[in-house]
VOSE-401557 format. One record per residue (C-alpha): residue in three letters; z, y, x; residue number from 1. Coordinates in nm, 2 decimals. Layout:
REM VOSE-401557
<atom 'ALA', <Z, Y, X>, NUM>
...
This chain:
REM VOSE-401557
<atom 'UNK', <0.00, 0.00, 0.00>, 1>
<atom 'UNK', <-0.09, 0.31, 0.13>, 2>
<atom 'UNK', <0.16, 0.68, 0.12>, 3>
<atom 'UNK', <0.10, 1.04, 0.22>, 4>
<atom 'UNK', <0.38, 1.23, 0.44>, 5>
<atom 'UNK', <0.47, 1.52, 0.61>, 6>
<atom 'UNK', <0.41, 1.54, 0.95>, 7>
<atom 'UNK', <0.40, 1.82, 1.28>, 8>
<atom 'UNK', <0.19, 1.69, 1.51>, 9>
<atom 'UNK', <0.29, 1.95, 1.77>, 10>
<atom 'UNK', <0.48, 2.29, 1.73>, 11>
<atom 'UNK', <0.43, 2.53, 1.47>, 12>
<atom 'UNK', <0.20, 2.27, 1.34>, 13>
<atom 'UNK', <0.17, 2.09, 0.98>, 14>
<atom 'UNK', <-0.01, 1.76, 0.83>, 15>
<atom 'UNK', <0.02, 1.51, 0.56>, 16>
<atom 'UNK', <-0.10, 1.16, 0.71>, 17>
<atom 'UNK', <-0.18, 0.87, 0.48>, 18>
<atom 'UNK', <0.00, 0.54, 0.65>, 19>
<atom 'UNK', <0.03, 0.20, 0.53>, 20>
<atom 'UNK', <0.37, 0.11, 0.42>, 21>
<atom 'UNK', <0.54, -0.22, 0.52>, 22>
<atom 'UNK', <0.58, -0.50, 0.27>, 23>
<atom 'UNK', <0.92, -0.49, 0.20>, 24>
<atom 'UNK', <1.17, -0.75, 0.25>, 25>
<atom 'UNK', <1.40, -0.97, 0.06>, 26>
<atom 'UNK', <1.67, -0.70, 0.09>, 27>
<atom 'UNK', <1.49, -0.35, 0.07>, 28>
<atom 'UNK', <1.37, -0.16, -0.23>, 29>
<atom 'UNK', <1.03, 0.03, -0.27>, 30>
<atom 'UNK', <1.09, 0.40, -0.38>, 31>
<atom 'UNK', <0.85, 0.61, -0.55>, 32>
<atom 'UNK', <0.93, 0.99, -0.47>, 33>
<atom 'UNK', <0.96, 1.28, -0.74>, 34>
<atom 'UNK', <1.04, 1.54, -0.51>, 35>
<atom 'UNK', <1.15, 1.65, -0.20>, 36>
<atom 'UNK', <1.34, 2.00, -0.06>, 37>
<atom 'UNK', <1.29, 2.14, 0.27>, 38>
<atom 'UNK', <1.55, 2.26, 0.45>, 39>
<atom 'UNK', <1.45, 2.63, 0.51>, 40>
<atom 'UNK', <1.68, 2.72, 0.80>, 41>
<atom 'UNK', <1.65, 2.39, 0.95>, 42>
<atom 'UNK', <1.28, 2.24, 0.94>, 43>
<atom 'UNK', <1.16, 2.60, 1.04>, 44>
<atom 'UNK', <1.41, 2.65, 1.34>, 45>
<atom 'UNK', <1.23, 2.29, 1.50>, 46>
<atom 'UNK', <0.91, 2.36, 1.39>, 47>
<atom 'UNK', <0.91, 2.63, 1.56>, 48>
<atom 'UNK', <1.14, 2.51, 1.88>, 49>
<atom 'UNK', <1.38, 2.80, 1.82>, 50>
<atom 'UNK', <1.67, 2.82, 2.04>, 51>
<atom 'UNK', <1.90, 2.49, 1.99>, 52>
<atom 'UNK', <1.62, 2.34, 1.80>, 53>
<atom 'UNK', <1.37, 2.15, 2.04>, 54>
<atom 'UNK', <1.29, 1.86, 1.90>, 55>
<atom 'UNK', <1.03, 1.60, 1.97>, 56>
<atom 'UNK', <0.70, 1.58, 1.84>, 57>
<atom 'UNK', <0.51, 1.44, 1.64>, 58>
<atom 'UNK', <0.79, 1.48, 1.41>, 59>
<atom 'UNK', <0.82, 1.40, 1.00>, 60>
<atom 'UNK', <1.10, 1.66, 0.91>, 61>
<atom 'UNK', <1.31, 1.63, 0.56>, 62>
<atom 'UNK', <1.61, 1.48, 0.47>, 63>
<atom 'UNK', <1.67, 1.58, 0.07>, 64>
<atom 'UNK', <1.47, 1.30, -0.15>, 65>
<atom 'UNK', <1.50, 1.21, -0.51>, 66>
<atom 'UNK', <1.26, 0.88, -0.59>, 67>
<atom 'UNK', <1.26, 0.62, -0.83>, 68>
<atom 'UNK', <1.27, 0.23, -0.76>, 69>
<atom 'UNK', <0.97, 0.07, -0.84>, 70>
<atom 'UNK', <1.00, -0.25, -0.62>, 71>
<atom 'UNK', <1.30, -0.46, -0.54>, 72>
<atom 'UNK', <1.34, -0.75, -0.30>, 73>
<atom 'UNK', <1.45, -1.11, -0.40>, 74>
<atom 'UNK', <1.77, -1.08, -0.29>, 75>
<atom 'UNK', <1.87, -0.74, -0.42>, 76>
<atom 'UNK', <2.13, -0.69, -0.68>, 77>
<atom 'UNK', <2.22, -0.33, -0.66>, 78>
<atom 'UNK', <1.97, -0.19, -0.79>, 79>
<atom 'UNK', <1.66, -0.24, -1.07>, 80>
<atom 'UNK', <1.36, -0.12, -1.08>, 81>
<atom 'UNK', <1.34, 0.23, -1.29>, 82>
<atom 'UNK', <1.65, 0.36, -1.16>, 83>
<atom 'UNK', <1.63, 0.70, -1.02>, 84>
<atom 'UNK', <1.81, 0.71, -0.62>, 85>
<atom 'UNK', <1.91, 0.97, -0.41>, 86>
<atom 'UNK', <1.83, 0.99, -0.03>, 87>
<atom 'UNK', <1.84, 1.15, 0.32>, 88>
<atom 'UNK', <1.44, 1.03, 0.34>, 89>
<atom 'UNK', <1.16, 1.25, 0.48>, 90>
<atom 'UNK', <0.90, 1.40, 0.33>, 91>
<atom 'UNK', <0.72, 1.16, 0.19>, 92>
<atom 'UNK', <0.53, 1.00, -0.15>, 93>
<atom 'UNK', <0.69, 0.62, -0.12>, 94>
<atom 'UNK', <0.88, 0.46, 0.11>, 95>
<atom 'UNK', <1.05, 0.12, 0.17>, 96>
<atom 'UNK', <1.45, 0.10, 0.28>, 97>
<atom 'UNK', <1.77, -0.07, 0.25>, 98>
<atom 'UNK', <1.93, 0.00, -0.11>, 99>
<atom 'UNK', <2.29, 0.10, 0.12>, 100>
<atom 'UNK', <2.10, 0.40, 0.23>, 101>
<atom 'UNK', <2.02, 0.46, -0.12>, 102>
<atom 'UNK', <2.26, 0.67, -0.45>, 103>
<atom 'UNK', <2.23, 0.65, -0.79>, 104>
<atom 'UNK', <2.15, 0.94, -0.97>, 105>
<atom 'UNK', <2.38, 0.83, -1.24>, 106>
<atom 'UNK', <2.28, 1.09, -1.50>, 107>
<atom 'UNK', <1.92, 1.05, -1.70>, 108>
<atom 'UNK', <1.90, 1.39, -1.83>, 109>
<atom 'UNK', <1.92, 1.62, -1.48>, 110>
<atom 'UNK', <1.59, 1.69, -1.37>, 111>
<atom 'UNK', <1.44, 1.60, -0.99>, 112>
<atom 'UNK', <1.41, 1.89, -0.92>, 113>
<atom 'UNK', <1.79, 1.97, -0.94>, 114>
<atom 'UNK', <1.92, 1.68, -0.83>, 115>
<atom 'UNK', <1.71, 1.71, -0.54>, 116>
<atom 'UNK', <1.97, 2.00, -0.41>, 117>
<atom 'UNK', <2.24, 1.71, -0.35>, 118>
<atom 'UNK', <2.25, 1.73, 0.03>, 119>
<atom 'UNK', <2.23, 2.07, 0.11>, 120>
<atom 'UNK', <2.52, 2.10, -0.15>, 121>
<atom 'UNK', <2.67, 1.87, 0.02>, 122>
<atom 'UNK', <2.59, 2.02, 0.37>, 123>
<atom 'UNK', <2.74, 2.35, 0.25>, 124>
<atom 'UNK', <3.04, 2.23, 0.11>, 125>
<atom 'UNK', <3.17, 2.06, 0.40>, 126>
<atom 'UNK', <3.18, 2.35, 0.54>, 127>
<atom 'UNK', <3.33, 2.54, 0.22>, 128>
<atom 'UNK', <3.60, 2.26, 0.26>, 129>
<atom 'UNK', <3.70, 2.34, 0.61>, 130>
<atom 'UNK', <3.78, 2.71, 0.46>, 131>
<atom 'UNK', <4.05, 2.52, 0.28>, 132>
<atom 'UNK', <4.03, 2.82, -0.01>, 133>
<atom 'UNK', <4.30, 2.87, -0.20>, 134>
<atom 'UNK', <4.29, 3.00, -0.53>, 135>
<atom 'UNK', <4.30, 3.42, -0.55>, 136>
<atom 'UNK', <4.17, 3.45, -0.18>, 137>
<atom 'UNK', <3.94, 3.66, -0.08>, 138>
<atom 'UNK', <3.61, 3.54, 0.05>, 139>
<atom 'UNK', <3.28, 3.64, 0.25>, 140>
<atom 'UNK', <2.98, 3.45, 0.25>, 141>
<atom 'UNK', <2.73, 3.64, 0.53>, 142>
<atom 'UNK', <2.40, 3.53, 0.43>, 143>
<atom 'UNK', <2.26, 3.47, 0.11>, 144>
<atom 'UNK', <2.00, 3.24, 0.18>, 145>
<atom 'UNK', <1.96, 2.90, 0.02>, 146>
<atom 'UNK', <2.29, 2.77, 0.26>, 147>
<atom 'UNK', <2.47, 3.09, 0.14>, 148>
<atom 'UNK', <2.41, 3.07, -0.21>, 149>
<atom 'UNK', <2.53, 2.72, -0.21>, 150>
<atom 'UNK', <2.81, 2.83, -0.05>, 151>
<atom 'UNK', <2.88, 3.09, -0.26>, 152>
<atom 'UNK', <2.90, 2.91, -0.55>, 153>
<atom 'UNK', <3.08, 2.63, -0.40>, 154>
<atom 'UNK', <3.39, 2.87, -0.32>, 155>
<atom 'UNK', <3.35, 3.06, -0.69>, 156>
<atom 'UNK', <3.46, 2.70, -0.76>, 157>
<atom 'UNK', <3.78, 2.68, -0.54>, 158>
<atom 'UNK', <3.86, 2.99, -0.62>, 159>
<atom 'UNK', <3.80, 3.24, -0.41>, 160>
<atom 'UNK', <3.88, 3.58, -0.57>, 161>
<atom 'UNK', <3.75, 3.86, -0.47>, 162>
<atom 'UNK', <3.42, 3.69, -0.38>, 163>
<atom 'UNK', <3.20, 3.89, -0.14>, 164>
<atom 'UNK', <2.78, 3.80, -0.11>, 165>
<atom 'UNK', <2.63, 4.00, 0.20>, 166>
<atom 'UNK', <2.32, 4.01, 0.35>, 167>
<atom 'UNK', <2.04, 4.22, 0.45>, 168>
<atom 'UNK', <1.76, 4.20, 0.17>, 169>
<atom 'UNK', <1.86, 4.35, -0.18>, 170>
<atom 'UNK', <1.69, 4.08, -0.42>, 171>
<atom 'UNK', <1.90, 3.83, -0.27>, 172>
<atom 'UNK', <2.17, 3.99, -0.38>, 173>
<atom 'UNK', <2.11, 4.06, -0.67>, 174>
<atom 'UNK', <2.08, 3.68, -0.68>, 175>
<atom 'UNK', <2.42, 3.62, -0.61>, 176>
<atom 'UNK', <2.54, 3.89, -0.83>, 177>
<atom 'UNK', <2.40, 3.65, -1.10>, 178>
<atom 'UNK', <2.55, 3.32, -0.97>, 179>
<atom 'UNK', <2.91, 3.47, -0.96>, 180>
<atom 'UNK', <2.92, 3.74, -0.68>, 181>
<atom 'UNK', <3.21, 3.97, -0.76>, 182>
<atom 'UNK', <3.06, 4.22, -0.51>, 183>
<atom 'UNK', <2.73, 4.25, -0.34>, 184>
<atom 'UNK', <2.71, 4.43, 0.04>, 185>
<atom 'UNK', <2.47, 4.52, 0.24>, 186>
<atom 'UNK', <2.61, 4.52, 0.63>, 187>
<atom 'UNK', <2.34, 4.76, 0.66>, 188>
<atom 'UNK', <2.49, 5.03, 0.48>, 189>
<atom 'UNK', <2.72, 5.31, 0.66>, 190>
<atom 'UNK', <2.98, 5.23, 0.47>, 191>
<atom 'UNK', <3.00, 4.84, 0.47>, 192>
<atom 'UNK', <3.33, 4.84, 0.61>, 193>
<atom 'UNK', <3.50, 5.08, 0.41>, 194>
<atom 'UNK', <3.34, 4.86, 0.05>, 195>
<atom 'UNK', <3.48, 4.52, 0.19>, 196>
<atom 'UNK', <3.81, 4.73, 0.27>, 197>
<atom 'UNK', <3.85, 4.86, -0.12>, 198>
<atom 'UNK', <3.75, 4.51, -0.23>, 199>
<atom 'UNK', <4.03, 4.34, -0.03>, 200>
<atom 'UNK', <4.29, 4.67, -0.09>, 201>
<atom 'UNK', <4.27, 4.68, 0.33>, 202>
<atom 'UNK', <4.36, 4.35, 0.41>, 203>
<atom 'UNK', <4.00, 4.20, 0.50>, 204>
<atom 'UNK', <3.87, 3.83, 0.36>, 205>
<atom 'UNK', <4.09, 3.59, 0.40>, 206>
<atom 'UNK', <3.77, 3.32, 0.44>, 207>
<atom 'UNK', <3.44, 3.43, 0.64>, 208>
<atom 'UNK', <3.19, 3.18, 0.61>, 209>
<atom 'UNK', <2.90, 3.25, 0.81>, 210>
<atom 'UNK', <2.57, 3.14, 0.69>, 211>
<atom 'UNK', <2.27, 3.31, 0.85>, 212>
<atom 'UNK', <2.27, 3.13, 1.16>, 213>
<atom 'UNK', <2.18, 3.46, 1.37>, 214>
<atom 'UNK', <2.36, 3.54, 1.69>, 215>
<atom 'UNK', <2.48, 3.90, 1.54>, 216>
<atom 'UNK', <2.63, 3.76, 1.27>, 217>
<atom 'UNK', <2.89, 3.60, 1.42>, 218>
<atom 'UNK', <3.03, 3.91, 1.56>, 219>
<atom 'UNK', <2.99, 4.07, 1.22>, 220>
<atom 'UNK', <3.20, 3.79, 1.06>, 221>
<atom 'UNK', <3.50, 3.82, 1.31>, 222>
<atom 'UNK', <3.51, 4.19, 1.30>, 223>
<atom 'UNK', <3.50, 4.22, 0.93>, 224>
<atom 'UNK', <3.75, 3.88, 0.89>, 225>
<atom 'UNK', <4.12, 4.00, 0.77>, 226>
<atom 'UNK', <4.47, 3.93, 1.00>, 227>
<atom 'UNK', <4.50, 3.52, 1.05>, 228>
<atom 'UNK', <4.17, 3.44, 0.84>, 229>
<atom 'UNK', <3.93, 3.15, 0.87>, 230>
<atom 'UNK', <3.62, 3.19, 1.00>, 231>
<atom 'UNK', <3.36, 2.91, 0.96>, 232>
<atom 'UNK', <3.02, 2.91, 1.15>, 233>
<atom 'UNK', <2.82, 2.68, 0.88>, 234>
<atom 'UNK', <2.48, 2.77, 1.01>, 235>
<atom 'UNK', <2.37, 2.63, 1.33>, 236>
<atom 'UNK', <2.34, 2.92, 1.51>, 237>
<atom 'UNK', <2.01, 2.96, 1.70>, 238>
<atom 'UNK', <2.08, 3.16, 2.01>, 239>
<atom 'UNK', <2.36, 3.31, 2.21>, 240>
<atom 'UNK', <2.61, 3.55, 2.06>, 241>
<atom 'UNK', <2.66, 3.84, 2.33>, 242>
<atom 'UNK', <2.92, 4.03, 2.41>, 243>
<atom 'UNK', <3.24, 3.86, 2.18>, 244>
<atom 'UNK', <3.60, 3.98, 2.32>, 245>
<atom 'UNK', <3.78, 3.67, 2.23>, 246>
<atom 'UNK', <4.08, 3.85, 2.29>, 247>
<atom 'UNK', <4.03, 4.13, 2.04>, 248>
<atom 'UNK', <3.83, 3.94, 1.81>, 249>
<atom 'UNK', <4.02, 3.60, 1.75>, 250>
<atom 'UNK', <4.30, 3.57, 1.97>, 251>
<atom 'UNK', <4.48, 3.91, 1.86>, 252>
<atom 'UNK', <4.38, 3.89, 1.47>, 253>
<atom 'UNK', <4.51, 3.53, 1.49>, 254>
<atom 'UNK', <4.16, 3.43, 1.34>, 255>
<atom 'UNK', <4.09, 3.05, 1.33>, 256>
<atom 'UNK', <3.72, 2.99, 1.41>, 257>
<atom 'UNK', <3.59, 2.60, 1.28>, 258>
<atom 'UNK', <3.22, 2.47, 1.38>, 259>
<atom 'UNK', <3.13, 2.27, 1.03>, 260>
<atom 'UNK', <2.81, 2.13, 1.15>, 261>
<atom 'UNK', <2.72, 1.87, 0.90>, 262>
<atom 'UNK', <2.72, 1.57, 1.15>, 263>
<atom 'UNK', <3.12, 1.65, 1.21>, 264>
<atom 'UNK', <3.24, 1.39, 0.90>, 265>
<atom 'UNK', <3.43, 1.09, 0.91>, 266>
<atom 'UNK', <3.19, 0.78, 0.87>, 267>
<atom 'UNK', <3.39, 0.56, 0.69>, 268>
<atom 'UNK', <3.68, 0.69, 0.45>, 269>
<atom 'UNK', <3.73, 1.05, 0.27>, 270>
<atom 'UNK', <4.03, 1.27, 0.35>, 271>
<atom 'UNK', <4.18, 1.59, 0.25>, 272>
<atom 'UNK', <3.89, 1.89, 0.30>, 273>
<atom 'UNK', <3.72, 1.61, 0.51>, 274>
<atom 'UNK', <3.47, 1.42, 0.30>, 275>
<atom 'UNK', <3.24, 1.16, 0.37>, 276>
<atom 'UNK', <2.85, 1.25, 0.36>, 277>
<atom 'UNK', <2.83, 1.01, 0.04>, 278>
<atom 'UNK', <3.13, 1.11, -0.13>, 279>
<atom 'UNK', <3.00, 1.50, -0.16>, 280>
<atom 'UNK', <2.63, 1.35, -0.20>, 281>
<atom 'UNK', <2.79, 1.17, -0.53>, 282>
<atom 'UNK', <2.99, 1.51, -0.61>, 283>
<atom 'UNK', <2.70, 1.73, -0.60>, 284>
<atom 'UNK', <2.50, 1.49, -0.83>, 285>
<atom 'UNK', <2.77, 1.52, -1.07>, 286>
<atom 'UNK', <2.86, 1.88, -1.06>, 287>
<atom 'UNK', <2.46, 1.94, -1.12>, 288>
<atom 'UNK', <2.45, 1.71, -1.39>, 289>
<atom 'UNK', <2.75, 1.90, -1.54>, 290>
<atom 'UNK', <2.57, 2.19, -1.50>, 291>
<atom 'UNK', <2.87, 2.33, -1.31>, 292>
<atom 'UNK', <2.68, 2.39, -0.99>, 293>
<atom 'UNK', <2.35, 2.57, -1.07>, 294>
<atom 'UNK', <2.06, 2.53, -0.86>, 295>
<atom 'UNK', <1.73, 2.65, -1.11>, 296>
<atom 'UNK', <1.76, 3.03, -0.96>, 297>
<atom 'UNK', <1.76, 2.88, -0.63>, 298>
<atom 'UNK', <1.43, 2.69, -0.67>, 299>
<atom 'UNK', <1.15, 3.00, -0.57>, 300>
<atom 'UNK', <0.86, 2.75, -0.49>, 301>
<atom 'UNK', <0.70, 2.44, -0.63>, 302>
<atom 'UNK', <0.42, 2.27, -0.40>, 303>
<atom 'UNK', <0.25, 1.95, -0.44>, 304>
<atom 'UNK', <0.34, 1.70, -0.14>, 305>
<atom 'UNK', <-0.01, 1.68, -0.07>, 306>
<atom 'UNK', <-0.03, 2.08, -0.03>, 307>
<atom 'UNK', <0.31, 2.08, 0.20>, 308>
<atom 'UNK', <0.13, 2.27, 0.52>, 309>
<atom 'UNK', <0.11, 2.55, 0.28>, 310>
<atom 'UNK', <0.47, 2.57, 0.21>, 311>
<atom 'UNK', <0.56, 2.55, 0.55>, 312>
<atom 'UNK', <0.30, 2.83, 0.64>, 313>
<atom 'UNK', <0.57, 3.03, 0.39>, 314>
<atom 'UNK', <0.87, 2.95, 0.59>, 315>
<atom 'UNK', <0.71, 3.04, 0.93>, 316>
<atom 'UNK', <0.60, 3.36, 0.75>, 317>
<atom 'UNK', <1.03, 3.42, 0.65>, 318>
<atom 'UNK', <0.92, 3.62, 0.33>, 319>
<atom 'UNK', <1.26, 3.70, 0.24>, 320>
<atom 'UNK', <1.19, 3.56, -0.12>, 321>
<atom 'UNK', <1.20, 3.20, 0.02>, 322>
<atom 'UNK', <1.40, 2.97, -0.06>, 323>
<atom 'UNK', <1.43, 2.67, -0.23>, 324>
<atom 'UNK', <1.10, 2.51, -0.16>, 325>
<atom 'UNK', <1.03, 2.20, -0.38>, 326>
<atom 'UNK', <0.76, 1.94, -0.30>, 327>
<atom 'UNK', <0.62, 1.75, -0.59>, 328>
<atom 'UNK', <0.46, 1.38, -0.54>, 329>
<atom 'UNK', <0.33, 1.16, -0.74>, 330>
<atom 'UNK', <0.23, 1.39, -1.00>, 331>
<atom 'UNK', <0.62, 1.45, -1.06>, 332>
<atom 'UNK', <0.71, 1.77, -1.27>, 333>
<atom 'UNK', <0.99, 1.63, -1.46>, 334>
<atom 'UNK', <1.29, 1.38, -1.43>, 335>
């Protein structure tokens, strides 16, 4: 049987290859893909070899897959064919895998297309969970990207009050105004400081979560974080951050700096603000079935697999409107 997928053949370069897919085994499962999301931040800092981002090439990038099983080996029992899985597979129109690598999408109503945001979710809320917010604190989320939205709405839910959006481009904050912002800032403006001062009566955010992954911002978030706050760098930064007096920065505010990068989780058993990749996968399902977590604002293009160079041209182009980037295959526009 033969599948299309995403490949770069070489930096700043984009494909879809047909390849013939392996007959699958006694214990693996064929999957049909619905849809896919690129990872915006990600798949364009190694496509383009940014810093901390050389990868290999060729490569076949993605990592966010929602598919259906349409083939099961003999000895299978976990799953049937028709139900509706949940993966960390590539960009791709089928594929053939082990059904432990697989989750059930346990609801039949939530569309692809949302349940398709289940591992950045998750990827963002590891790092909201190393915030450890309580309820009535003050929090910043820097960035309001696709990362930072998630974030943002992930610590609306914990409770974070006064909740703070920043970032540089005004219609993605007026985004975030509309998925539970309390205040919107603009670190560009002269008076940034003195805003995030009269939202937090003086005292600063108790939580900084920094999601834009640029150098700068990191001195931003430790300047602006309150006395003894928690500052968590959840975008992989891509470059060196210059000139940070770790002295008067951290040491003296008492600031407590965690690295949340998403491979940092325990690999076998779930503990306090220190989840397991499948246990927030399974969360984030849920919560978007619920409709308590809402991703539809979030989703600002639809491509057909087949059409994927196109999309990727967008995210080399960084058109601030960017975000969630869905690819459609095999003819998918529903659950």
């Amino acid at each position: 049987m033969k599948a299309q997928r995403v490949v770069w053949p070489s930096r700043a370069k984009v494909e879809v290859e047909t390849f013939e897919l392996p007959p699958i085994g006694d214990d693996e499962v064929l999957v049909a893909t619905a849809c896919t999301l690129i990872s915006p931040g990600t798949e364009r800092a190694f496509l383009l070899g940014l810093p901390n981002a050389q990868g290999r090439y060729p490569s076949r990038p993605g990592y966010s897959n929602i598919g259906t099983v349409i083939e099961i080996g003999k000895s299978v029992t976990s799953y049937q064919v028709g139900e509706r899985v949940a993966s960390t597979q590539g960009h791709t129109s089928h594929f053939v895998t082990s059904p432990n690598r697989l989750l059930k999408v346990a609801s039949a109503d939530v569309p692809a297309e949302e349940a398709v945001f289940f591992n950045l979710g998750a990827i963002a809320l590891q790092g909201v969970r190393k915030a450890r917010i309580e309820l009535g604190e003050a929090a910043l989320v820097l960035g309001q990207g696709l990362i930072g939205l998630l974030a943002l709405q992930l610590s609306r839910l914990s409770g974070a009050t006064p909740l703070i959006a920043a970032d540089l481009t005004d219609s993605r904050l007026e985004i975030s105004k509309s998925m539970g912002a309390d205040c919107a800032l603009n670190p560009e403006d002269a008076n940034f400081s003195e805003q995030l001062g009269d939202v937090t009566e003086g005292n600063g955010p108790a939580v900084v979560i920094e999601a834009t992954g640029h150098p700068d911002a990191i001195s931003t978030a430790l300047d602006v974080a309150g006395r003894d706050a928690r500052v968590v760098l959840l975008a992989s930064t891509r470059g060196e951050t210059p000139k940070v007096n770790f002295y008067r920065d951290v040491h003296k505010k008492g600031l407590i700096l965690y690295g949340a990068h998403n491979s940092i989780r325990p690999r076998q058993e779930s503990s306090p603000n220190f989840w397991t990749l499948e246990d927030d996968s399974l969360l984030l399902l849920t919560l978007i079935a619920q409709k308590r977590f809402n991703v539809i604002p979030l989703i600002s293009h639809r491509v057909l697999g087949e059409e994927a160079p196109k999309a990727y041209q967008l995210l080399m182009e960084w058109n601030p409107s960017l975000l969630g980037v869905v690819l459609q295959w095999n003819n998918s526009h529903t659950p």
